[in-house]
BAMARMI-482264 format. One line per field, with one value per residue (C-alpha): z, y, x; chain; residue number from 1; residue in three letters. Coordinates in steps of 0.25 Angstrom, whole numbers, plus 5000, padded with zeros to 4 digits. Layout:
N
zz = Z,...
yy = Y,...
xx = X,...
chain = A,...
n = NUM,...
res = ALA,...
//
This chain:
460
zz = 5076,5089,5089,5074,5081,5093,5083,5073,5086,5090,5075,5076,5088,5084,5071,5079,5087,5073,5071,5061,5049,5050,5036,5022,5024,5036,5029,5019,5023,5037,5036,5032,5045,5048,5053,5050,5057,5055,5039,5042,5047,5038,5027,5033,5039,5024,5020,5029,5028,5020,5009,5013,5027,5022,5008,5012,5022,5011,5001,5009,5012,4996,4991,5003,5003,4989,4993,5003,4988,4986,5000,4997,4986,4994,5003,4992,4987,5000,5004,4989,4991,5003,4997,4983,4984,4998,5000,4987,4987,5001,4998,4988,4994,4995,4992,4997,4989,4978,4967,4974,4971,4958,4956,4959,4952,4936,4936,4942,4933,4938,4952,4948,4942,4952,4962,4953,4953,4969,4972,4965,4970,4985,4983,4978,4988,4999,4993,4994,5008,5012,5005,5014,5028,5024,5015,5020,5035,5039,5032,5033,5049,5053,5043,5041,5026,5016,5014,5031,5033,5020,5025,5039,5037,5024,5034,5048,5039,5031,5045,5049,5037,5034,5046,5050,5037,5035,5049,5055,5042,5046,5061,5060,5051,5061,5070,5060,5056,5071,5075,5062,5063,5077,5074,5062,5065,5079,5072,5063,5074,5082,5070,5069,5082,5086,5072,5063,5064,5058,5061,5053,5044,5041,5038,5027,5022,5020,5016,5004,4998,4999,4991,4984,4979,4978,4966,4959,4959,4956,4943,4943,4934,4947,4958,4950,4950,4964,4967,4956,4964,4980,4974,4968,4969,4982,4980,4988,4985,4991,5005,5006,4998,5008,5019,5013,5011,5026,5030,5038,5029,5016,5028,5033,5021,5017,5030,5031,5018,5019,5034,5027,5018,5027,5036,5023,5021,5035,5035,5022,5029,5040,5032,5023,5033,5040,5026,5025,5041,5036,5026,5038,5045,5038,5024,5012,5005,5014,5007,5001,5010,5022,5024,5036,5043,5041,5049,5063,5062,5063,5073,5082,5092,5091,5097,5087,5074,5082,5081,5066,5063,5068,5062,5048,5048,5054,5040,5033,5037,5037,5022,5020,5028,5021,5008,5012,5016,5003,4993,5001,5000,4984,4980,4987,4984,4970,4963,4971,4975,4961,4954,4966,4978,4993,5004,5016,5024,5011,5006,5019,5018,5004,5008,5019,5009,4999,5010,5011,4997,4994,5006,4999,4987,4992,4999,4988,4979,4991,4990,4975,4981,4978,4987,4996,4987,4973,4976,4981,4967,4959,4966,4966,4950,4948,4958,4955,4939,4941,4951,4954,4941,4942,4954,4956,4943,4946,4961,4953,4938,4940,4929,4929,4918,4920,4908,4913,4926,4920,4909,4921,4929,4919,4910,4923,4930,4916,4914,4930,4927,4913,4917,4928,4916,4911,4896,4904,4916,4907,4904,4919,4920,4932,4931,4939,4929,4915,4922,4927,4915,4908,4918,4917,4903,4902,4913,4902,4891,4897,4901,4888,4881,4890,4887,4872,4874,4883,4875,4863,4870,4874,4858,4855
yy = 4929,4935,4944,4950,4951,4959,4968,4970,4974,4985,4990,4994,5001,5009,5013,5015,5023,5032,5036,5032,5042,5050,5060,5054,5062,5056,5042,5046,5054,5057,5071,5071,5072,5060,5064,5060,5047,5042,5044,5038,5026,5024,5025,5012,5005,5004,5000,4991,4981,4968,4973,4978,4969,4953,4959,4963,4951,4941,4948,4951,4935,4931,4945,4949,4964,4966,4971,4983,4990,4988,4993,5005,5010,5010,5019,5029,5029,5034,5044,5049,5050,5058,5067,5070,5065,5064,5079,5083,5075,5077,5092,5090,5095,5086,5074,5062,5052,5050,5050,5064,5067,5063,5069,5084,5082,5077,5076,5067,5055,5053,5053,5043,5033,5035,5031,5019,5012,5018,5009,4998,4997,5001,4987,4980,4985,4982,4968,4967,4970,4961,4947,4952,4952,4943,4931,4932,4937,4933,4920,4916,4917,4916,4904,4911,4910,4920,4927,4929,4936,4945,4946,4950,4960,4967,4968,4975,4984,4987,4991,5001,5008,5009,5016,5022,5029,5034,5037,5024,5017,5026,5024,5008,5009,5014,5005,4994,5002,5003,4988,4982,4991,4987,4971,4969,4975,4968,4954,4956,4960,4947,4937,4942,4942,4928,4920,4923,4915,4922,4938,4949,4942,4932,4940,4949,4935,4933,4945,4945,4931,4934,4949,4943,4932,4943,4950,4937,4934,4949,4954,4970,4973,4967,4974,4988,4985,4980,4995,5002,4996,5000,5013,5019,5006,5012,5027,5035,5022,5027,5024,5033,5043,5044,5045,5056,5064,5060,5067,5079,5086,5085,5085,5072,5065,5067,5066,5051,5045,5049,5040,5029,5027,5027,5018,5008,5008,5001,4993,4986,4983,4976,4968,4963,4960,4951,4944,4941,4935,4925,4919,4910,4909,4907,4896,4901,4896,4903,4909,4923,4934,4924,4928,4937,4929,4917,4925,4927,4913,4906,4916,4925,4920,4919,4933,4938,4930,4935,4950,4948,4944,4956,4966,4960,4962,4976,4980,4974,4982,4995,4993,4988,5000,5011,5004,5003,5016,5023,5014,5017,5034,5032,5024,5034,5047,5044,5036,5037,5053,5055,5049,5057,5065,5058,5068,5066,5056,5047,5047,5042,5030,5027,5028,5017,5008,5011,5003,4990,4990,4990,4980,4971,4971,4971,4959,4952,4954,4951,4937,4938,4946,4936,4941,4955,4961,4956,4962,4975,4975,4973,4986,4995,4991,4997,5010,5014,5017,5019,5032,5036,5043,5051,5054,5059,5067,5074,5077,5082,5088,5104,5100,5084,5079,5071,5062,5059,5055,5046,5040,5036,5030,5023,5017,5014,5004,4997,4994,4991,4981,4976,4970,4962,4954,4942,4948,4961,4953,4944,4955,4955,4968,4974,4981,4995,4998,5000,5004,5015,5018,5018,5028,5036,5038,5037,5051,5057,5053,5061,5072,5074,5071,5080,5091,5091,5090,5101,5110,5106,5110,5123,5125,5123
xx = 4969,4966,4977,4972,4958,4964,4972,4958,4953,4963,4964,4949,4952,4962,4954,4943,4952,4955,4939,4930,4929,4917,4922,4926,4940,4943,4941,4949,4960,4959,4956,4971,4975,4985,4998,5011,5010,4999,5001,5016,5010,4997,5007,5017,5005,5001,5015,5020,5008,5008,5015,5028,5027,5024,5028,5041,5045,5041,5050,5061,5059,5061,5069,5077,5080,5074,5063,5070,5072,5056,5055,5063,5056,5044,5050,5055,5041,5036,5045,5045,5030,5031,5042,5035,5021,5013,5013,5009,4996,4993,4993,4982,4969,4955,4962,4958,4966,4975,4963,4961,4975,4974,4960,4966,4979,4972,4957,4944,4945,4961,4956,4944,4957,4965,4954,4951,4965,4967,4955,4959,4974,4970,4960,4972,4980,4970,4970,4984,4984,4972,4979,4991,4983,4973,4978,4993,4993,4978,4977,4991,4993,4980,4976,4962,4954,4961,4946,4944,4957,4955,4943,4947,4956,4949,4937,4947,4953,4942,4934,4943,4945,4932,4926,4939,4944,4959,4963,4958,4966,4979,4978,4977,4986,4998,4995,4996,5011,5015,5010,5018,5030,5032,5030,5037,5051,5053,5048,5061,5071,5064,5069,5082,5086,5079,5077,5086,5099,5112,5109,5113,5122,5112,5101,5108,5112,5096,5095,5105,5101,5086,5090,5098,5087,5076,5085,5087,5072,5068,5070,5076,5063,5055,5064,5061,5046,5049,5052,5044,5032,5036,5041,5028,5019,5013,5015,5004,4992,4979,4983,4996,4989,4977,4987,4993,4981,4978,4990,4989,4999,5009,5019,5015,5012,5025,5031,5023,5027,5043,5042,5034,5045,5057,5050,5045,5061,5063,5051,5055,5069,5061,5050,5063,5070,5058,5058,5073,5073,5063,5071,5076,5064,5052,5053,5058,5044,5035,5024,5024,5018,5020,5034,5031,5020,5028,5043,5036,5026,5038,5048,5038,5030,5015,5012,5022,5014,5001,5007,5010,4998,4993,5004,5003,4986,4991,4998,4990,4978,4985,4987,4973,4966,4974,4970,4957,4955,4962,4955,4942,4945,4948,4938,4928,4935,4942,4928,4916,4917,4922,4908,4900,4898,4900,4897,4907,4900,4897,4911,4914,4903,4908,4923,4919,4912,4924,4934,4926,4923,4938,4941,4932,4937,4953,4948,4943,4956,4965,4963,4969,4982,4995,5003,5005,5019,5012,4999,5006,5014,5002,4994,5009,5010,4996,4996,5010,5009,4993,4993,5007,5009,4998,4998,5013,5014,4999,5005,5017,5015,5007,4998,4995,4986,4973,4976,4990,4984,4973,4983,4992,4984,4977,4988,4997,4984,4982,4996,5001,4986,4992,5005,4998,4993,4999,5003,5012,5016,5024,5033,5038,5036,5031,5018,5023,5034,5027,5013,5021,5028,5015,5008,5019,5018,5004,5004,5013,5005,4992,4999,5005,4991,4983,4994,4991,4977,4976,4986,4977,4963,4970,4974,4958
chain = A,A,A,A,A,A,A,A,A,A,A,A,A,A,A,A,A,A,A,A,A,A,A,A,A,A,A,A,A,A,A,A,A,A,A,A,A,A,A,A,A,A,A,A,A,A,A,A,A,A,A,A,A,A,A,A,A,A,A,A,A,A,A,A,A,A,A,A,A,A,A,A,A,A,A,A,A,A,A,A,A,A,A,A,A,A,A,A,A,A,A,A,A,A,A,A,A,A,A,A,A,A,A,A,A,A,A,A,A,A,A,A,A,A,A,A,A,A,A,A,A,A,A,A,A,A,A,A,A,A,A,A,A,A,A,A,A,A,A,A,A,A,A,A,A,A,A,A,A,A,A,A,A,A,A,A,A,A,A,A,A,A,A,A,A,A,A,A,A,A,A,A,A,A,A,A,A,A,A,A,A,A,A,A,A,A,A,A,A,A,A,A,A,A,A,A,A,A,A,A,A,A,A,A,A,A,A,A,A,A,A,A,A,A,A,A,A,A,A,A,A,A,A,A,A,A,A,A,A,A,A,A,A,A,A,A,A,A,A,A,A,A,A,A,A,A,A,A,A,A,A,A,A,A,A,A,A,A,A,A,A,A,A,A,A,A,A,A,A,A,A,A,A,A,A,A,A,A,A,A,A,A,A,A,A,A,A,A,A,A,A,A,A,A,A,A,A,A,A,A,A,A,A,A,A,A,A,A,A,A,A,A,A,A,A,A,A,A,A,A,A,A,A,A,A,A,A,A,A,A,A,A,A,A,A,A,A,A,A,A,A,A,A,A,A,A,A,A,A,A,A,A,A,A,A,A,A,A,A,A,A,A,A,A,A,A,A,A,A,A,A,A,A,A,A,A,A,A,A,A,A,A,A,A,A,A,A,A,A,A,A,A,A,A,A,A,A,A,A,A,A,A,A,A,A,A,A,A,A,A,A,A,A,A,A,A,A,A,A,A,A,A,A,A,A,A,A,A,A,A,A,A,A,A,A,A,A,A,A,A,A,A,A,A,A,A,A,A,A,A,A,A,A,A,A,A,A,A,A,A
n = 1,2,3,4,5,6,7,8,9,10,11,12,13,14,15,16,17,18,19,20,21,22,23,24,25,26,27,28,29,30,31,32,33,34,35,36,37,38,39,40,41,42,43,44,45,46,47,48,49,50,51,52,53,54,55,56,57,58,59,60,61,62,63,64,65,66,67,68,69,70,71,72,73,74,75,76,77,78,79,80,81,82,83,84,85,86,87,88,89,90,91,92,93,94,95,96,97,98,99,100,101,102,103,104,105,106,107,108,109,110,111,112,113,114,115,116,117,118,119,120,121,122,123,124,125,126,127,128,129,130,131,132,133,134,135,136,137,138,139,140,141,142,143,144,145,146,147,148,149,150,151,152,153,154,155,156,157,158,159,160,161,162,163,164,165,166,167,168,169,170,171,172,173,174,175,176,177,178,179,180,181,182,183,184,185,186,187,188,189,190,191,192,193,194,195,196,197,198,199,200,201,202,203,204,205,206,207,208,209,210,211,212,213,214,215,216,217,218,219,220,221,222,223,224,225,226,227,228,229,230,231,232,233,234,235,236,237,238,239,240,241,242,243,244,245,246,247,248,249,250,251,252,253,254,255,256,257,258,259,260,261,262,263,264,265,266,267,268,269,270,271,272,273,274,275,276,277,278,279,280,281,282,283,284,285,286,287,288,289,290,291,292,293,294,295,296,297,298,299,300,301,302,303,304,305,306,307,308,309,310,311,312,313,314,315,316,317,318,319,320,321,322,323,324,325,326,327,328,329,330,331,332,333,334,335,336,337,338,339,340,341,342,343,344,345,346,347,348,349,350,351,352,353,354,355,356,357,358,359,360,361,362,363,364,365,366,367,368,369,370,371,372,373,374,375,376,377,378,379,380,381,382,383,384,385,386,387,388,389,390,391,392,393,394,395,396,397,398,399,400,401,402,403,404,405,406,407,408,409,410,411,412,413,414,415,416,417,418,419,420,421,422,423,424,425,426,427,428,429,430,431,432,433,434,435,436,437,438,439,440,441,442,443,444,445,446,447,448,449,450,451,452,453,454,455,456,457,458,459,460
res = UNK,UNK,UNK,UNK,UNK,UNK,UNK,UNK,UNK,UNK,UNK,UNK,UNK,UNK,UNK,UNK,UNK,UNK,UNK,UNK,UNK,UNK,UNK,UNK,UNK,UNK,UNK,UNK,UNK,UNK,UNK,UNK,UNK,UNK,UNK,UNK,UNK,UNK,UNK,UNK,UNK,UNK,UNK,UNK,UNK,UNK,UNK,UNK,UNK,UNK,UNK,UNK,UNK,UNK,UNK,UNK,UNK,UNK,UNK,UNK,UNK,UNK,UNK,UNK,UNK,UNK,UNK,UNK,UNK,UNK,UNK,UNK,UNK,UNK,UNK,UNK,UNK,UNK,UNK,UNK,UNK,UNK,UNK,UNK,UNK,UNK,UNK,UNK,UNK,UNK,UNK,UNK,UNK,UNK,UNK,UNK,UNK,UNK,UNK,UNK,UNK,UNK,UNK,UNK,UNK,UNK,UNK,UNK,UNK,UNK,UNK,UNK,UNK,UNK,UNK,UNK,UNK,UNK,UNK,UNK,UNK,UNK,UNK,UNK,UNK,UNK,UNK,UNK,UNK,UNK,UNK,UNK,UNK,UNK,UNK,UNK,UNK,UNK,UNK,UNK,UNK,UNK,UNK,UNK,UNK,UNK,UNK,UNK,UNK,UNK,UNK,UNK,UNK,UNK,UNK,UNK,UNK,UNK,UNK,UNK,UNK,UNK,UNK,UNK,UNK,UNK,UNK,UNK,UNK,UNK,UNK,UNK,UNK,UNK,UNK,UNK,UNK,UNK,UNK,UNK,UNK,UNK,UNK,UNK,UNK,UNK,UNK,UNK,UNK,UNK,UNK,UNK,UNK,UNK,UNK,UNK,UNK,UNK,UNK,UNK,UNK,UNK,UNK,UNK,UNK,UNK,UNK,UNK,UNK,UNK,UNK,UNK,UNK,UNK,UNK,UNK,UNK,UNK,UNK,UNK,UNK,UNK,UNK,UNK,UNK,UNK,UNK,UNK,UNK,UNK,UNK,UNK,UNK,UNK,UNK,UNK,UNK,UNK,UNK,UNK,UNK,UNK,UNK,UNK,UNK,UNK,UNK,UNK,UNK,UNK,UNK,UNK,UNK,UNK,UNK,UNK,UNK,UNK,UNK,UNK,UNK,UNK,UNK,UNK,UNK,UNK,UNK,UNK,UNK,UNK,UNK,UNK,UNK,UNK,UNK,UNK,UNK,UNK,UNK,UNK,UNK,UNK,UNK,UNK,UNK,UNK,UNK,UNK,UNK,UNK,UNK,UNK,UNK,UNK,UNK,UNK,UNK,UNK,UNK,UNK,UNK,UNK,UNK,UNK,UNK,UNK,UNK,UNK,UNK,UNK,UNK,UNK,UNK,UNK,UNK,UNK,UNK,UNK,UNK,UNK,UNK,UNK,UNK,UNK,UNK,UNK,UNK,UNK,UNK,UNK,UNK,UNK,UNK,UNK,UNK,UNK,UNK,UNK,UNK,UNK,UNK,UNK,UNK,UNK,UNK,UNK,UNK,UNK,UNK,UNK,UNK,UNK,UNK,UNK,UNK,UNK,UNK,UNK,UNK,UNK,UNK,UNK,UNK,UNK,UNK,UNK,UNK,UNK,UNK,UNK,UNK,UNK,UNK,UNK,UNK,UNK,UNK,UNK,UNK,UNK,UNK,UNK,UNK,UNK,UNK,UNK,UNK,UNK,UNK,UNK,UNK,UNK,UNK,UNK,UNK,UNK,UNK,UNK,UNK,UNK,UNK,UNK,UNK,UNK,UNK,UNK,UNK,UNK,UNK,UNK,UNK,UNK,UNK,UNK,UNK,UNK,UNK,UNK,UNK,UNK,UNK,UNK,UNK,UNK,UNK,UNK,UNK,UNK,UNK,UNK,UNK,UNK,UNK,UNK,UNK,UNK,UNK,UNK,UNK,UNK,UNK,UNK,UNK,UNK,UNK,UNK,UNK,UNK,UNK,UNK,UNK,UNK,UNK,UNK,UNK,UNK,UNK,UNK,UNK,UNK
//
């Protein structure tokens, strides 16, 4: 516990050291003034954190190298988004988040629906990422009460962002990236060369009967959702779209995302690879999500279990802050500024307020949160076919159309929310693919009807 104290106590230093927002755009994006690398390392602090760290070790512990193809989809996503999407939105001017965006591109009541389902899924997320530090790092090394470590690490990361805004957020943020880049990798190179019995030949034995066992228990419909999920599921969510309008240019946004995805590429190599190690070394019953923790308790030396300890709070914090911080930006700017006016100074106030009121609620829900991958799954099955299509086609077509945007977001939330019941999840089919279907043709529906009806009012 001590070390996680020293580290609370270095974090504030270094956010103190990044300046209190005293101006509702420096809260919220920065001034748009973050270089490439900061934005680089905002966007893989918020990556590699529970999700695609215990995540990945505990499935590539039960699936092998199933889950690099997961992995690789997740780095196409974000080399596509900088290539054909970052630089287009950060071009738009005023924008503050993706509502704005969305705002500009149809009309004010798509930007009021998209801030509602940003809110909701950035509280989702948030809760996702609290049950990971909390409930499985936290409590599970620590032995503390579930409701004091959520509690714990909703009110550090809560503290920060709240006074701190954007930049203190991105700053914390690469140091968390730098200090969990330079743990995890060695960890692996220390259990090959010194616990793991049989070298290489041994461990691509692992390898292929976990892979191998992961396709026999995976269903292909479950491996192209798999995919479907880390290829779009995380497309541009609030925080990626706030560090892209943070950016100092198109340049770097673009720039930022095309590194993120290469190095997501190597990452997910590494955090397999940690997973397929254990197989020898930890039990094959150990408890999902505890994979990680598990691997160094029984091979690193206590200073190292101490230094994880303090690595995986890292993460999870730099995927809380940025949440915190984006769900705290839309909820002010795409609902409370749209119903009335907030002078400068007050938008800041109520942007601050935002923050603890969604760290409240995150940490509320996160005690409900099954596990880090299926609560990831269930907010990807939401946010893919609930903004994507509206936001990428109204980046794209000359002329998009306000009902298309309003049918697609609509239809795709009530259907990715329909298949989690107990009459569509029967089915076995994975929420993301007809929600998706569905949005899609619902946006070709509007713009279709609203052609008619605007040709029609032009005839009258």
């Amino acid at each position: 516990m001590g070390a996680v104290i020293v580290y609370v106590i270095v974090l504030a230093f270094i956010a103190l050291r990044a300046r209190i927002a005293r101006e509702y755009e420096e809260f919220s994006v920065a001034k748009r003034m973050l270089p490439l690398a900061l934005v680089f390392g905002g966007i893989t602090a918020t990556y590699v954190g529970p999700g695609f760290s215990i995540g990945f070790v505990d499935n590539g512990f039960r699936t092998g190298f199933l889950f690099s193809i997961v992995g690789l989809a997740y780095a196409i996503q974000n080399i596509s988004v900088g290539l054909l999407v970052a630089p287009k939105l950060r071009a738009l001017q005023g924008c503050y988040t993706l509502g704005d965006a969305i705002g500009q591109k149809y009309d004010r009541r798509c930007q009021i629906l998209a801030g509602i389902i940003s809110v909701g899924l950035c509280t989702l997320f948030s809760a996702v990422m609290i049950n990971a530090g909390g409930k499985v790092v936290l409590q599970g090394m620590l032995g503390l009460p579930a409701w004091v470590s959520v509690s714990f690490l909703t009110v550090v990361a809560a503290s920060y962002t709240t006074f701190g805004g954007l930049r203190a957020s991105v700053t914390t943020d690469v140091f968390h990236f730098v200090l969990h880049a330079l743990f995890l990798p060695p960890v692996l190179l220390y259990l090959l060369l010194f616990h793991f019995e049989g070298g290489a030949k041994a461990f691509f034995q692992q390898a292929a009967g976990a892979t191998a066992t992961g396709f026999q228990l995976t269903s292909p419909l479950e491996v192209v959702s798999l995919v479907t999920a880390f290829l779009l599921g995380e497309t541009l969510i609030p925080p990626y779209a706030n560090l892209t309008l943070a950016s100092k240019t198109s340049r770097v946004s673009r720039g930022s995302f095309i590194l993120a995805g290469l190095f997501s590429a190597l990452w997910f190599l590494v955090m397999i690879s940690l997973g397929i190690v254990a197989r020898t070394l930890v039990p094959p019953d150990t408890a999902k999500d505890h994979v990680l923790m598990d691997l160094v308790k029984a091979t690193i030396p206590n200073v190292g279990y101490a230094l994880l300890l303090v690595t995986l709070v890292s993460i999870v914090l730099s995927s809380l802050n940025a949440l915190l911080n984006a769900g705290a930006t839309v909820l002010t700017q795409d609902l409370i500024r749209q119903f009335t006016h907030l002078p400068d100074r007050v938008a800041l106030r109520t942007g601050r307020g935002c923050t603890i009121l969604v760290a409240g609620i995150a940490a509320g829900a996160a005690m409900f949160v099954p596990s880090v991958i299926e609560g990831l799954m269930f907010c990807y099955s939401i946010w893919a076919p609930a903004i994507l299509p509206a936001l990428v086609l109204g980046l794209w077509l000359p002329r998009p159309r306000p009902w298309a945007g309003t049918l697609s977001m609509t239809v795709g939330t009530l259907v990715a929310v329909a298949f989690k019941f107990p009459f569509f999840s029967r089915t076995g089919i994975p929420p993301i693919l007809p929600a998706l279907a569905c949005s899609l043709l619902a946006y070709a529906a509007g713009h279709w009807a609203q052609g008619i009806y605007e040709r029609a009012k032009a005839w009258t």
